[in-house]
C-alpha positions as a printed NumPy array, in Angstrom:
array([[111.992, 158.227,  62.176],
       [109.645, 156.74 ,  64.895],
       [112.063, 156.284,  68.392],
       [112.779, 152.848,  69.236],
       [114.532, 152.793,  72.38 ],
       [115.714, 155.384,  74.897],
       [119.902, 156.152,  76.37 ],
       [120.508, 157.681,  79.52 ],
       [124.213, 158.867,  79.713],
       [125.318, 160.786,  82.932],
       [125.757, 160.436,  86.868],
       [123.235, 158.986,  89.68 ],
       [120.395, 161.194,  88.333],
       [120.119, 158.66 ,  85.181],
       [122.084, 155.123,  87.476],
       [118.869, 153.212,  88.977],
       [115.843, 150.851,  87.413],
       [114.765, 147.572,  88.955],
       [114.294, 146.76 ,  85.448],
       [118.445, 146.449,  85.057],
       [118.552, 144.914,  88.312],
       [118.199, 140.687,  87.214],
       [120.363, 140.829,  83.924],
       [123.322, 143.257,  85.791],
       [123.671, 142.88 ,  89.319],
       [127.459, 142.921,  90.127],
       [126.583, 146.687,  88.057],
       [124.974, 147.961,  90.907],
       [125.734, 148.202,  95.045],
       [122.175, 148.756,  95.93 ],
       [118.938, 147.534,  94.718],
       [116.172, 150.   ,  95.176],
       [112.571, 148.633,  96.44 ],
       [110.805, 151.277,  94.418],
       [110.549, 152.075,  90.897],
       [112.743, 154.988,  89.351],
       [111.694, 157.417,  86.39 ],
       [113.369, 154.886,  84.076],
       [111.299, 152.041,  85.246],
       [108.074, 153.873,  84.689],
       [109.155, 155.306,  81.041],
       [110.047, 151.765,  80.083],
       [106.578, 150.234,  80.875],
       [104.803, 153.583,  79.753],
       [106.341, 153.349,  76.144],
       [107.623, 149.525,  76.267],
       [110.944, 150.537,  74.564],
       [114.252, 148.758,  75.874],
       [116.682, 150.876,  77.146],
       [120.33 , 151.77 ,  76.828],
       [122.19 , 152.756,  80.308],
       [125.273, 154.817,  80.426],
       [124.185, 156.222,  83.65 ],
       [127.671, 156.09 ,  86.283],
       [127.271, 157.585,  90.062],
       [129.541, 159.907,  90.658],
       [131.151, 160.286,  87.699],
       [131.182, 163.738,  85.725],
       [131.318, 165.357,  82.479],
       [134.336, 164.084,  81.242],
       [133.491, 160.903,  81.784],
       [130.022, 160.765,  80.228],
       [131.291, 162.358,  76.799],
       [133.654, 159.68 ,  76.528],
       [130.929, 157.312,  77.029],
       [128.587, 158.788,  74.505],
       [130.783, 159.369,  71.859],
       [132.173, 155.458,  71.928],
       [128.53 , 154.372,  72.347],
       [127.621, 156.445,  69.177],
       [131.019, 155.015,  66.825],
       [129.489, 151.722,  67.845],
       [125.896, 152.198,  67.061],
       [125.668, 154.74 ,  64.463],
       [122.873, 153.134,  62.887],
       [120.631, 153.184,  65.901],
       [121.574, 156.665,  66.504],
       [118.419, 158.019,  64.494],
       [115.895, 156.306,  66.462],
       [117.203, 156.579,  70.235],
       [115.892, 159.158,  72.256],
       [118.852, 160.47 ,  74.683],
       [118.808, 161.709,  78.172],
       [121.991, 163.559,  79.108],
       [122.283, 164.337,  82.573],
       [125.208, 166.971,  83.209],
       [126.782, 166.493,  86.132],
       [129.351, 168.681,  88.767],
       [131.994, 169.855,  86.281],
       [134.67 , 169.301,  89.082],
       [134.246, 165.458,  89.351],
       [136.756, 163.17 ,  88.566],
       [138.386, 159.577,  89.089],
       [141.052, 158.846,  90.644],
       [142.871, 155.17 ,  91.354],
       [141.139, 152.796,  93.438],
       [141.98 , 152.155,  97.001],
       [143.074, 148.771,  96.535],
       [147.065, 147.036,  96.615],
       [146.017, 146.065,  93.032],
       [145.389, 149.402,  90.826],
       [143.802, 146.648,  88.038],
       [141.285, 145.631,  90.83 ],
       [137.928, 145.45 ,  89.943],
       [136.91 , 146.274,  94.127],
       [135.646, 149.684,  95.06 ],
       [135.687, 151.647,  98.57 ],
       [133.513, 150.209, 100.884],
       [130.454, 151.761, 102.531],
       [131.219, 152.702, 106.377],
       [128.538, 150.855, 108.561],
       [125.67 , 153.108, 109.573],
       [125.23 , 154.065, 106.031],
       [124.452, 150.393, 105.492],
       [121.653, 150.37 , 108.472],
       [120.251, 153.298, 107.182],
       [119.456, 151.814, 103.109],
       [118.554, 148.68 , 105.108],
       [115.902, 150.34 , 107.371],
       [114.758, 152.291, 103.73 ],
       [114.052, 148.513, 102.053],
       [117.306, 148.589,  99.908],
       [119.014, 145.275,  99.247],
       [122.657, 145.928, 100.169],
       [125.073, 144.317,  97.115],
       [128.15 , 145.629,  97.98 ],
       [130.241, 142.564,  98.066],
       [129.515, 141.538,  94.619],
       [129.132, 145.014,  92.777],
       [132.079, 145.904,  91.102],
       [132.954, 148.575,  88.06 ],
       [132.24 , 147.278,  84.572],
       [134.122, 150.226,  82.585],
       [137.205, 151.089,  83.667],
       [138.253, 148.841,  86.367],
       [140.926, 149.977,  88.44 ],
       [139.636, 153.34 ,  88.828],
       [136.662, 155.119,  91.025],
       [134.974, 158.386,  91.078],
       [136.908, 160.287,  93.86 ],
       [135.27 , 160.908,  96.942],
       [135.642, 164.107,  99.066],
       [138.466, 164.454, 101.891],
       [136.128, 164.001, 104.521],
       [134.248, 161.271, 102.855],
       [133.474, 158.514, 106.124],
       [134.727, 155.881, 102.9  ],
       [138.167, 157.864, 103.015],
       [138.376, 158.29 , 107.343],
       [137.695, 154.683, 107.418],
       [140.401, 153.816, 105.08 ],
       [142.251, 155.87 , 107.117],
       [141.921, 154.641, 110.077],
       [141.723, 150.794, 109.001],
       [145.982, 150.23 , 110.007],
       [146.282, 148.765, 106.669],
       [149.521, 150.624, 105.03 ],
       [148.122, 150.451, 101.809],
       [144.241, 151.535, 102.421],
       [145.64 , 154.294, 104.882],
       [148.213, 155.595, 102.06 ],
       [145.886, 156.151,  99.139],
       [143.222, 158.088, 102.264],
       [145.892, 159.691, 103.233],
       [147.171, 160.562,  99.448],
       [143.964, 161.762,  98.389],
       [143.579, 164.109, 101.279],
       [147.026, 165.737, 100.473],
       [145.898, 165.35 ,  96.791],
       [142.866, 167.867,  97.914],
       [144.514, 170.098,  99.781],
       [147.539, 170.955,  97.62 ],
       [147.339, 169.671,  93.945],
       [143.654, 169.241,  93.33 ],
       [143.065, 172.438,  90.081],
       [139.603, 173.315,  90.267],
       [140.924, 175.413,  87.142],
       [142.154, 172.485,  84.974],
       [138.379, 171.101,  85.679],
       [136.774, 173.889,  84.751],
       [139.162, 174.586,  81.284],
       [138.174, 170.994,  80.867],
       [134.331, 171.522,  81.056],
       [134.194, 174.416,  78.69 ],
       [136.212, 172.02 ,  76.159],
       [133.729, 169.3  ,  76.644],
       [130.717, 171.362,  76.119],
       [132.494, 172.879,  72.74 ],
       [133.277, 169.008,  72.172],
       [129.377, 167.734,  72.751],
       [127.858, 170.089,  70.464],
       [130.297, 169.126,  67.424],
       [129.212, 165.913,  68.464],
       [125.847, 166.254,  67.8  ],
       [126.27 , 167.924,  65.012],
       [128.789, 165.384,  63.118],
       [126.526, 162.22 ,  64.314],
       [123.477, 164.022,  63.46 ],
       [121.582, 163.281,  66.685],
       [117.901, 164.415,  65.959],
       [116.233, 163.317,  69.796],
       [118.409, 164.235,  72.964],
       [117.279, 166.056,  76.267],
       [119.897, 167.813,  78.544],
       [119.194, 168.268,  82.495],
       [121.519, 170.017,  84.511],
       [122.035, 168.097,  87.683],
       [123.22 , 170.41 ,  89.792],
       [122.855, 174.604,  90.73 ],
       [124.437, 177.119,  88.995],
       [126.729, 177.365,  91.937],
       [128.442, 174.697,  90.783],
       [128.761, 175.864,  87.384],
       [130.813, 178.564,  88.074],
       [134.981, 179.151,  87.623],
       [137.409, 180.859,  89.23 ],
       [136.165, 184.657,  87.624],
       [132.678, 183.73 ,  88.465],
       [132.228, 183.171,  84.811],
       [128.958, 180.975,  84.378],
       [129.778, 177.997,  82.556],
       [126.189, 177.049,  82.21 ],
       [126.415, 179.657,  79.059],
       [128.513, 176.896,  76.917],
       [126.064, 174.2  ,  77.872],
       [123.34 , 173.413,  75.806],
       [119.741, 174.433,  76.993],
       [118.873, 172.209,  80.271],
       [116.004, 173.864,  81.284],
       [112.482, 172.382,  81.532],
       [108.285, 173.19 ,  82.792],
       [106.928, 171.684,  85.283],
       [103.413, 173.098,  85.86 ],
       [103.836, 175.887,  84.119],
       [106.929, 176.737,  85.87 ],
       [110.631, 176.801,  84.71 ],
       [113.094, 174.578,  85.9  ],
       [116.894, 174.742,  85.855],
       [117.923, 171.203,  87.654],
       [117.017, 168.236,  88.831],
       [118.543, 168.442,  92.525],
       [116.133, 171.202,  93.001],
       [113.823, 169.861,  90.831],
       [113.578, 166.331,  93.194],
       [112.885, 169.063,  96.157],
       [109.649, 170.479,  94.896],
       [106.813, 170.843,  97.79 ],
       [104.887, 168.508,  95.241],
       [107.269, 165.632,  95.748],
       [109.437, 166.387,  98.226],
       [111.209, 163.221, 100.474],
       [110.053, 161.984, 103.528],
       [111.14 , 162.865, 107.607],
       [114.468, 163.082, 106.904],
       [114.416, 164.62 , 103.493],
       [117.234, 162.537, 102.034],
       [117.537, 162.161,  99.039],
       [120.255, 159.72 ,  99.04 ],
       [117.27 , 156.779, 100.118],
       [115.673, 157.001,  96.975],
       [116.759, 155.584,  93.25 ],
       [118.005, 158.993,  91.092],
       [117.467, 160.855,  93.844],
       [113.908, 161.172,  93.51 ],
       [110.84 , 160.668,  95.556],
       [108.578, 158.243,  94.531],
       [106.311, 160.938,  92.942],
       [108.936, 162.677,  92.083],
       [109.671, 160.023,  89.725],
       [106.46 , 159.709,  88.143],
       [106.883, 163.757,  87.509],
       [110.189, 163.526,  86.122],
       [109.05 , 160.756,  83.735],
       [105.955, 162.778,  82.861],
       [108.008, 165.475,  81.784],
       [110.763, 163.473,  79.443],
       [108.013, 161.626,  78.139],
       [105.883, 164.897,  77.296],
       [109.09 , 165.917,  75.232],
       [109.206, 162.861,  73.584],
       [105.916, 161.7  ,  72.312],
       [105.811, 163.553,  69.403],
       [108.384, 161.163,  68.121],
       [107.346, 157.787,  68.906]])
């Protein structure tokens, strides 16, 4: 069967298109000025798009997504193309920092990081964007996050409890071991999924290096994942982050990737587009 439309499930690699930007903006806390890969594979093949794509959020997350997305749509699940983008198996969410766990608010940014999207053309939305699906809850940021020192520092007992409660939470409780016991289960868990929704069209990309894929033994997880790899130019790639750094595409001055929607370049877009839509066209 022909594809009719195309689902992106996974982390900030598969989060950004202006095209989202009118119907869902409380959904997002920036709005790009420059077209991601999504944009360009929606006008290339004019097919509407699902998006399950969550910064910061990992693994865990994104199978839960996919499999209640799939319950709910089983009889679209023969024509959608899927784009699963596998993220750090360590991430995970934690309470938000607000008095009211049910609260829909997130951290806040810390100040220069809003100067810098500004100077970069990005419409700031912080103060409306809030989480549509799980509210209460936020991707956890690192210890020495500026979101967490600012918290920290902010005086107010309840924003400088949780700071200080997640960087305790780091330092003594956090079990890299749990995540990665986790991971392994998830990857068993996606390819019975496939398998017992008989999903025909799906592309993985790993997000990340294989650094990150590693547990405690040094045991490389990537070996339970299904194959992420991809050609670009005749070469083999293994993920996107190093992907997006190519000397075709690479960013500007600064070489942040951070300024850009999915963490590409402008023509690192179009290349990453080229390449899902190479895999794809056979089926449309």
């Amino acid at each position: 069967m022909a594809i009719e439309r195309i689902a992106y499930f996974g982390d900030s690699y598969c989060a950004d298109a202006k095209l989202l930007y009118s119907n869902n903006g409380p959904h997002f806390p920036y709005f790009w000025p420059t077209k991601s890969y999504i944009d360009h594979l929606s006008e290339q093949t004019g097919l509407p798009i699902v998006h399950r794509g969550r910064s910061g959020h990992g693994p865990n997350f994104t199978i839960s997504e996919f499999i209640d997305w799939l319950d709910n749509n089983r009889d679209l699940i023969p024509t959608t193309q899927f784009i699963w983008c596998w993220s750090d198996p360590g991430r995970e969410l934690v309470r938000n920092a607000t008095e009211d766990s049910l609260s829909e608010e997130r951290l806040s940014e810390p100040e220069e990081w809003h100067s810098y999207n500004q100077s970069r053309g990005v419409t700031d939305n912080q103060h409306y964007w809030h989480e549509p699906n799980h509210p209460g809850e936020f991707p956890s940021p690192g210890p020495d996050s500026p979101m967490v020192q600012e918290y920290y520092d902010s005086g107010v007992e309840g924003k400088r409890g949780w700071a200080k409660a997640l960087k305790l939470h780091y330092l003594y409780l956090r079990n890299s071991k749990d995540s990665h016991r986790r991971f392994i289960a998830n990857c068993k868990l996606f390819q019975y999924v496939i398998k017992d929704y008989d999903v025909k069209h799906i592309q993985n990309y790993r997000c990340f290096g294989s650094y990150l894929y590693k547990n405690e033994n040094n045991f490389d997880m990537t070996q339970c994942m299904p194959d992420c790899t991809f050609t670009w130019q005749g070469q083999t790639q293994t993920n996107l982050f190093d992907f997006a750094r190519h000397p075709d595409f690479r960013y500007g001055i600064d070489n942040n990737d951070s300024g850009y929607p999915c963490h590409f370049s402008p023509s690192g877009q179009k290349a990453f587009a080229s390449i899902i839509m190479d895999r794809m066209k056979q089926n449309l």
